[in-house]
SEFILUM-992268 format. One record per residue (C-alpha): chain; x, y, z. Coordinates in steps of 0.25 Angstrom, whole numbers. Layout:
N
ch=A; x=X; y=Y; z=Z
...
END
This chain:
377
ch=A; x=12; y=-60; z=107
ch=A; x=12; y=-72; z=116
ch=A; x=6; y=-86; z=111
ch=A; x=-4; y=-83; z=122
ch=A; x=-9; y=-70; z=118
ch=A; x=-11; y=-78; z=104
ch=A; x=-17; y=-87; z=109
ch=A; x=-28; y=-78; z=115
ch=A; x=-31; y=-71; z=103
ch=A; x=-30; y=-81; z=91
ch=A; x=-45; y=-82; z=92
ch=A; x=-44; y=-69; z=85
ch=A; x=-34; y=-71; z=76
ch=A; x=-42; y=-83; z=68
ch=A; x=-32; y=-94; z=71
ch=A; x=-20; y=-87; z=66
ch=A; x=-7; y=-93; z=71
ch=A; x=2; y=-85; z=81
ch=A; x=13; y=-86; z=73
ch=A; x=6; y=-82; z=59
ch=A; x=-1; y=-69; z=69
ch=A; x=13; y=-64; z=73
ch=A; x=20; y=-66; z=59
ch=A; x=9; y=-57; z=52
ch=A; x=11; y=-46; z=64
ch=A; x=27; y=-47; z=62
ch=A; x=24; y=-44; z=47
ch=A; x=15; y=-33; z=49
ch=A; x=25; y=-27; z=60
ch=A; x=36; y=-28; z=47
ch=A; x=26; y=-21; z=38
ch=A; x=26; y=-10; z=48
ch=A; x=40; y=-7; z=48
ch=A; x=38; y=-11; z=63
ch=A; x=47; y=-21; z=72
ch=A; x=44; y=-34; z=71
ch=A; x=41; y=-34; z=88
ch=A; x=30; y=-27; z=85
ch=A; x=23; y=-38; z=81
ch=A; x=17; y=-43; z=95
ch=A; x=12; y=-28; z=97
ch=A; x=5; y=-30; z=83
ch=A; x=0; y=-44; z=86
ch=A; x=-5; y=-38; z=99
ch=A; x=-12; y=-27; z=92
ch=A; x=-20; y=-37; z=82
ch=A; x=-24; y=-45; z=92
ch=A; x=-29; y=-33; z=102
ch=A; x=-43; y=-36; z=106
ch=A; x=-48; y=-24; z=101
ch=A; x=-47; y=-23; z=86
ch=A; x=-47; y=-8; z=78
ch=A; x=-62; y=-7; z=73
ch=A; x=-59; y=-2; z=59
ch=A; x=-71; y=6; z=50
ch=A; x=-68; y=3; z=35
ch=A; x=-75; y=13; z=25
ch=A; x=-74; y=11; z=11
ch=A; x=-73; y=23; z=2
ch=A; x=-73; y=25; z=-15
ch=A; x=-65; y=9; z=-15
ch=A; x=-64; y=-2; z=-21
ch=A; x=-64; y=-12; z=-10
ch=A; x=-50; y=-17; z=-13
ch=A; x=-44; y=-10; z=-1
ch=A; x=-55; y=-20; z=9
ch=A; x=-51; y=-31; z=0
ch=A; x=-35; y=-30; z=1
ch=A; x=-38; y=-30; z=15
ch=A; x=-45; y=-44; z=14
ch=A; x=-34; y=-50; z=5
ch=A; x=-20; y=-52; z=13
ch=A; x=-20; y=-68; z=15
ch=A; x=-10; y=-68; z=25
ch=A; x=-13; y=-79; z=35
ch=A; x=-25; y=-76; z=42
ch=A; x=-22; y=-60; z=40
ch=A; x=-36; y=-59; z=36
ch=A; x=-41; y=-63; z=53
ch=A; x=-28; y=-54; z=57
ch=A; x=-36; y=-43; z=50
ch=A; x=-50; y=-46; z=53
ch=A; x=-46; y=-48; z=66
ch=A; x=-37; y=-36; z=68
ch=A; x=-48; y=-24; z=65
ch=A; x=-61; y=-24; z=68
ch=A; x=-67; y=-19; z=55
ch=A; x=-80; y=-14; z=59
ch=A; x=-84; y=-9; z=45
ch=A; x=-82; y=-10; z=30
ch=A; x=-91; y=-10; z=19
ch=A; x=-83; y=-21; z=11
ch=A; x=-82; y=-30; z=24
ch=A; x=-96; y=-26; z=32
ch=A; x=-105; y=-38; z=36
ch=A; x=-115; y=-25; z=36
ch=A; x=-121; y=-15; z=25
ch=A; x=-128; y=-3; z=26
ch=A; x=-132; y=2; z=39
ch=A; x=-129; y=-9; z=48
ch=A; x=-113; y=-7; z=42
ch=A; x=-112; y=7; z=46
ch=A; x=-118; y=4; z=59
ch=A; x=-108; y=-5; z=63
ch=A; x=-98; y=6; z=57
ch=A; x=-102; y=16; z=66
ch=A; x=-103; y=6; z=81
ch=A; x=-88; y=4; z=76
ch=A; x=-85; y=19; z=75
ch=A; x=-91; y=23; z=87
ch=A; x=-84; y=10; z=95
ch=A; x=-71; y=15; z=90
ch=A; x=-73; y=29; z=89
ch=A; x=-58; y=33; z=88
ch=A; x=-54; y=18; z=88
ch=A; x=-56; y=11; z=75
ch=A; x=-50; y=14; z=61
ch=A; x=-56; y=20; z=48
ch=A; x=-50; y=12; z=36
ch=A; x=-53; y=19; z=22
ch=A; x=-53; y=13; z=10
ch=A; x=-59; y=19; z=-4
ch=A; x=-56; y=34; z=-8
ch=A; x=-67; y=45; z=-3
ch=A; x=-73; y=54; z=-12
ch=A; x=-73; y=68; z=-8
ch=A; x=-80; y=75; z=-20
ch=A; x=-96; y=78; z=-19
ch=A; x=-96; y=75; z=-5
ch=A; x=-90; y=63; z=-7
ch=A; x=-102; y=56; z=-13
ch=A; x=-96; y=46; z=-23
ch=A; x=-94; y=36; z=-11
ch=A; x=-107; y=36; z=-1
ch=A; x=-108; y=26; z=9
ch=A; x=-120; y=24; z=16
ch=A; x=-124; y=36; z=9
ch=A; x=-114; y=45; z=14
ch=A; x=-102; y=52; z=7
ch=A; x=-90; y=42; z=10
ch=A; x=-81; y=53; z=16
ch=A; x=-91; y=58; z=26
ch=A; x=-90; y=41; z=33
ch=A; x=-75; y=43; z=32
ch=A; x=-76; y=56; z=39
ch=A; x=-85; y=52; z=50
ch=A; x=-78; y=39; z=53
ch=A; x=-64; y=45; z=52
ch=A; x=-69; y=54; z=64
ch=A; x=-69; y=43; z=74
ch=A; x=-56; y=34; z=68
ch=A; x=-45; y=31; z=75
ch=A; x=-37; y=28; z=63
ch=A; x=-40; y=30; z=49
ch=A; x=-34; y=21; z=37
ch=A; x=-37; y=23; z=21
ch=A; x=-34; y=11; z=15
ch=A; x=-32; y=9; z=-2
ch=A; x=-28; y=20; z=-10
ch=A; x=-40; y=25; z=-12
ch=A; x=-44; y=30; z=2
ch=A; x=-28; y=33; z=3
ch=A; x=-27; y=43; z=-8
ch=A; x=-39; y=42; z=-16
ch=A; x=-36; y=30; z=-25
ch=A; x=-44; y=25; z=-37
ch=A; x=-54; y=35; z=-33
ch=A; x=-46; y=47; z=-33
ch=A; x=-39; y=45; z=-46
ch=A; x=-41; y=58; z=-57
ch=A; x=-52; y=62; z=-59
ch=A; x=-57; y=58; z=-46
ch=A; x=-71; y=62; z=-47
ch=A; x=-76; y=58; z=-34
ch=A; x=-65; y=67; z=-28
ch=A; x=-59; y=53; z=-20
ch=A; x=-48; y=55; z=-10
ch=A; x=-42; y=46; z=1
ch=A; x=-43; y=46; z=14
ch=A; x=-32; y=56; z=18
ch=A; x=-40; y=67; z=11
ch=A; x=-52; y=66; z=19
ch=A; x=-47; y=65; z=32
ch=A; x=-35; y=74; z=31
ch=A; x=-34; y=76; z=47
ch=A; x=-34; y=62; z=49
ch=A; x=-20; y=53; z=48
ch=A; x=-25; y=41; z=36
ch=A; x=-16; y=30; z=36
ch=A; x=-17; y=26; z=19
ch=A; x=-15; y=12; z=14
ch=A; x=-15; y=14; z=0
ch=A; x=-15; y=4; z=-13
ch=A; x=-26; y=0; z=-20
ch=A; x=-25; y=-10; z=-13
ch=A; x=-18; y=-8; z=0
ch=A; x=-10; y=-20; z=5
ch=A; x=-19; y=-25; z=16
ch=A; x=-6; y=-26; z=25
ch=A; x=-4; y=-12; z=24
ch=A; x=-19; y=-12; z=31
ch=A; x=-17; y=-20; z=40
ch=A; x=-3; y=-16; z=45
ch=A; x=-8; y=-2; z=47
ch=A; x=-20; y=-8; z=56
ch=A; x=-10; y=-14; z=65
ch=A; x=0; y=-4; z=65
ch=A; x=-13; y=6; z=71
ch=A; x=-18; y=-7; z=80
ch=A; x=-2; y=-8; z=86
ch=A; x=3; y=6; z=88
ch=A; x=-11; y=13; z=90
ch=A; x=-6; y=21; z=79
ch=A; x=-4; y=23; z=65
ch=A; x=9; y=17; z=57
ch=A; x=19; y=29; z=51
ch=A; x=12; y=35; z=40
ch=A; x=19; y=43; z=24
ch=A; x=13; y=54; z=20
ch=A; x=2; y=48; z=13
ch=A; x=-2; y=40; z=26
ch=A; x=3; y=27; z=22
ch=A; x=9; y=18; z=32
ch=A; x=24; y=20; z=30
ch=A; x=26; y=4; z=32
ch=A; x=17; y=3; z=21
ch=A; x=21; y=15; z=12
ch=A; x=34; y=19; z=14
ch=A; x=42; y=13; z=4
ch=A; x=39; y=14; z=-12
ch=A; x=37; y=1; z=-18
ch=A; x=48; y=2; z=-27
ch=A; x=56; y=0; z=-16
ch=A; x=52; y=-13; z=-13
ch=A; x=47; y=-18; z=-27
ch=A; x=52; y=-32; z=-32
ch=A; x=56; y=-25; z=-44
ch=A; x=62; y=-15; z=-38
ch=A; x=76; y=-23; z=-42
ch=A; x=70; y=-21; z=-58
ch=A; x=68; y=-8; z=-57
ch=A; x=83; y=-5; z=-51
ch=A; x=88; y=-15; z=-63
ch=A; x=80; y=-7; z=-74
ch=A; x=73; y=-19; z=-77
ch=A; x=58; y=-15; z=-81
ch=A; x=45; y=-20; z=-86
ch=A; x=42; y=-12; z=-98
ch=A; x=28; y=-18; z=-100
ch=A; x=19; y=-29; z=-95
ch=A; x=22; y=-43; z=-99
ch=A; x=38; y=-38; z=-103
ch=A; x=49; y=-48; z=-99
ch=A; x=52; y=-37; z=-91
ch=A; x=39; y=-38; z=-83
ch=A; x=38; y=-52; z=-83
ch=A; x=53; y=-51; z=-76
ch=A; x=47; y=-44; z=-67
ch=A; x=54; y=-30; z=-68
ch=A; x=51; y=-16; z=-63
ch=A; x=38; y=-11; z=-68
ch=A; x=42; y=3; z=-68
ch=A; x=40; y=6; z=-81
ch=A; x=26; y=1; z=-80
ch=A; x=23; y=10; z=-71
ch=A; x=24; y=4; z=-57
ch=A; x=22; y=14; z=-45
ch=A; x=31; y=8; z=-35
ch=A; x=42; y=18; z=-38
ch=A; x=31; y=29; z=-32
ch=A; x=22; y=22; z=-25
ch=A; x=24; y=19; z=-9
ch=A; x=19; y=4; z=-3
ch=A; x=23; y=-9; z=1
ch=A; x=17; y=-18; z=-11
ch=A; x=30; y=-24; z=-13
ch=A; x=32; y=-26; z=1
ch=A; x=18; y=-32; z=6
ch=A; x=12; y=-39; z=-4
ch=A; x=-3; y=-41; z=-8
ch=A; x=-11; y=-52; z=-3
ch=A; x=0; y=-62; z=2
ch=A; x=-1; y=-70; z=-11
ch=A; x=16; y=-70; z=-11
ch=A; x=25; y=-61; z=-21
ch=A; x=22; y=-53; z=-31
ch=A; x=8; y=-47; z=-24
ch=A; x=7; y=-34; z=-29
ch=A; x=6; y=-26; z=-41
ch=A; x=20; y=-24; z=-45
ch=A; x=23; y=-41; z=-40
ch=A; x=12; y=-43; z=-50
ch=A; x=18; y=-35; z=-61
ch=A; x=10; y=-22; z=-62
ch=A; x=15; y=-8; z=-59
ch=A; x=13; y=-2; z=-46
ch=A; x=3; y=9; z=-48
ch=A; x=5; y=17; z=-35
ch=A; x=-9; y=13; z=-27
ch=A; x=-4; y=19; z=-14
ch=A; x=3; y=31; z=-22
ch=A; x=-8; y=45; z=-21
ch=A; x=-5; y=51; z=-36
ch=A; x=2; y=38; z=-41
ch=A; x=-9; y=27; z=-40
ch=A; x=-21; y=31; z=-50
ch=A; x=-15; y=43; z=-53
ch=A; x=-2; y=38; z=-62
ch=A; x=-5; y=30; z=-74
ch=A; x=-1; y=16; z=-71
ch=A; x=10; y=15; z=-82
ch=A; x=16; y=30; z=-79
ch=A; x=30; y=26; z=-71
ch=A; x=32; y=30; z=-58
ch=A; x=39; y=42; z=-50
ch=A; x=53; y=35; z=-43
ch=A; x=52; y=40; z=-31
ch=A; x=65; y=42; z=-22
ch=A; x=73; y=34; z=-33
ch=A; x=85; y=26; z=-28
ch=A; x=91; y=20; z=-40
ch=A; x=100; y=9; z=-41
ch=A; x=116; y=13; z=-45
ch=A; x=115; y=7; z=-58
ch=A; x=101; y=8; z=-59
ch=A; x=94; y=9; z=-75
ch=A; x=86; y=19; z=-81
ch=A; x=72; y=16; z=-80
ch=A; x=66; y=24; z=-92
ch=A; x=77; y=23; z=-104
ch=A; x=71; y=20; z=-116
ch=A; x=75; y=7; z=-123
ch=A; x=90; y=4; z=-128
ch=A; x=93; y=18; z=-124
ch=A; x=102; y=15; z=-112
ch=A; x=104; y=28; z=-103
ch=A; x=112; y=40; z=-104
ch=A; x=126; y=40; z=-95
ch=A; x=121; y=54; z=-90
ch=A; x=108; y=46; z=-85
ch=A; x=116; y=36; z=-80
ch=A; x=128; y=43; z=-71
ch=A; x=116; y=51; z=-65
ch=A; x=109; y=38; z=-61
ch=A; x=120; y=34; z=-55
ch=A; x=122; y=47; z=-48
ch=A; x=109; y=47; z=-42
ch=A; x=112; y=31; z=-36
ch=A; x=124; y=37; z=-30
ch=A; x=133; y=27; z=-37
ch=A; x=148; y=30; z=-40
ch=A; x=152; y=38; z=-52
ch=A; x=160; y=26; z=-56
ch=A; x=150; y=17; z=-55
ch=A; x=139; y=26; z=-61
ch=A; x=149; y=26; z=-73
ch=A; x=149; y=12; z=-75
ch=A; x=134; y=11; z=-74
ch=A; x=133; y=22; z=-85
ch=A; x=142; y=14; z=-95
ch=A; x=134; y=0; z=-92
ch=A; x=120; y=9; z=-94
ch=A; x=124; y=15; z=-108
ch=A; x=127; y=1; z=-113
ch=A; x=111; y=-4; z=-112
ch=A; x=96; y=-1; z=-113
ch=A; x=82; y=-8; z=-111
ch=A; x=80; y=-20; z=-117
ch=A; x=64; y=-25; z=-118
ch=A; x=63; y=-32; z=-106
ch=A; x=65; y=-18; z=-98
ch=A; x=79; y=-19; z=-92
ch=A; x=87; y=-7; z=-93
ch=A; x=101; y=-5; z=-95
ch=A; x=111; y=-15; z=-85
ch=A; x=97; y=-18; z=-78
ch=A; x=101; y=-34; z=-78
END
């Protein structure tokens, strides 16, 4: 984007500077996984005249998904966003109530039959009709349904109108489900956590305003840019969990060292997202649960978030252990077995004469009280 084009439209842009504009679209071009050229075309698409109109309904929610949006305290991101959709309803936001809000609901839908983009947040009872969340004295599902038949696109944002969230959770007597389930013939881009990262959002919204289309989906129709990596991946204390040095309970030494919180059941070893990576509310290092010291517990995860007891420890998924890594669930003092051990080291792909030497070093020690396993410092 040339100084001039800038120029034209800073108006818009609420004074933000051209150098501050194109350093947060190079950022959301990395969060895409996209080249870092592609910021112009971004910044092109932001600045477009003609802004997305966006219908937001609200289903069984608790408002945190509207108000992680309003949280992110990047400079002036909170213009870029206001100024980068045209949100024509939402009942959190809404100037309006009652009749003269659905009015201006339904001019936008008709203006931008095909156009404009259904956001979702809350889960959608299904049972009795869907009764246990009216709005404007009609069963929540039936608005979804009816507003869905003219979207262009269609985004559930939070984990309830993803997978069915809080809501959903056993014994479900409102029969709640997420967005997926209800319009099955539809693609649903989900952007679950409880609460999302607003970035995640945001980036999707500009991935669609870019390339007229949506960004790669998983299976459970999650952006891949967003979900494709476990979070144990990139955890800080990914290194303590490598070295066998745990937290056994809250306050420990080990806890306040800041060690793997594994065996207080954290969910990153299962649980797909970028928490690590994109951080919450741009208040610096350490903004997100497991920065802060709780256990993950799988917000974004269908079957793992509000279904696993928070303390119960997680599935390792696709396991790729160190070649000397520690055993993780060894009873104190007990050391491991050289049997455990040579298969440990079998399964790393290390050499037999290293595995040996491992094997030896590991019989010689156990846990002591601050959680560190055998050889793990």
């Amino acid at each position: 984007m040339q100084a001039k084009d800038f120029d034209r439209i800073r108006d818009r842009l609420n004074g933000v500077s051209r150098r501050d504009f194109m350093k947060f679209c190079t950022v959301i071009a990395a969060s895409l996984g996209l080249p870092l050229e592609m910021a112009p075309r971004i910044a092109n698409a932001i600045t477009s005249p003609r802004r997305p109109s966006v219908i937001w309904l609200s289903g069984q929610a608790c408002t945190g998904c509207v108000e992680t949006l309003l949280r992110p305290s990047h400079p002036s991101l909170e213009h870029l966003i206001l100024d980068l959709i045209s949100l024509d309803y939402n009942e959190t936001l809404n100037a309006g109530a009652g009749h003269q809000a659905e009015e201006e609901m339904q001019k936008a839908i008709n203006e931008n039959a095909g156009k404009f983009i259904m956001v979702v947040d809350g889960a959608i009872p299904l049972k009795d009709g869907g009764i246990y969340c009216m709005v404007g004295n009609r069963p929540f599902v039936d608005i979804v349904r009816e507003v869905d038949a003219k979207a262009g696109a269609v985004i559930a944002i939070g984990s309830c109108a993803s997978w069915g969230g809080i809501p959903s959770a056993a014994p479900n007597p409102t029969g709640a489900v997420g967005l997926p389930e209800v319009l099955k013939n539809r693609t649903v881009v989900t952007v679950p956590g409880c609460p999302p990262n607003p970035y995640n959002f945001l980036s999707t919204v500009l991935h669609y305003l870019t390339f007229n289309k949506l960004p790669a989906l998983d299976s459970s129709g999650r952006p891949k840019f967003a979900y494709g990596r476990l979070i144990h991946e990139n955890c800080e204390r990914r290194p303590h969990f490598d070295a066998g040095r745990f937290a056994n309970k809250f306050g420990d030494e080990g806890h306040r060292l800041g060690y793997c919180l594994y065996k207080l059941g954290c969910k990153g070893p299962q649980t797909y997202a970028n928490c690590p990576a994109v951080l919450f509310s741009d208040v610096g290092a350490g903004a997100w649960p497991v920065g802060t010291g709780h256990p993950c517990f799988g917000c974004t995860e269908q079957g793992v978030g509000f279904t696993i007891p928070l303390f119960t420890q997680a599935i390792i998924k696709d396991p790729t252990p160190a070649a000397g890594q520690p055993p993780i669930s060894d009873e104190k003092g007990t050391g491991i077995s050289v049997g455990s051990a040579a298969l440990l080291a079998g399964a790393a792909g290390v050499a037999l004469g290293a595995g040996a030497v491992f094997t030896k070093k590991l019989g010689q020690y156990g846990d002591d009280d601050q959680g560190n396993s055998a050889g793990g410092e």
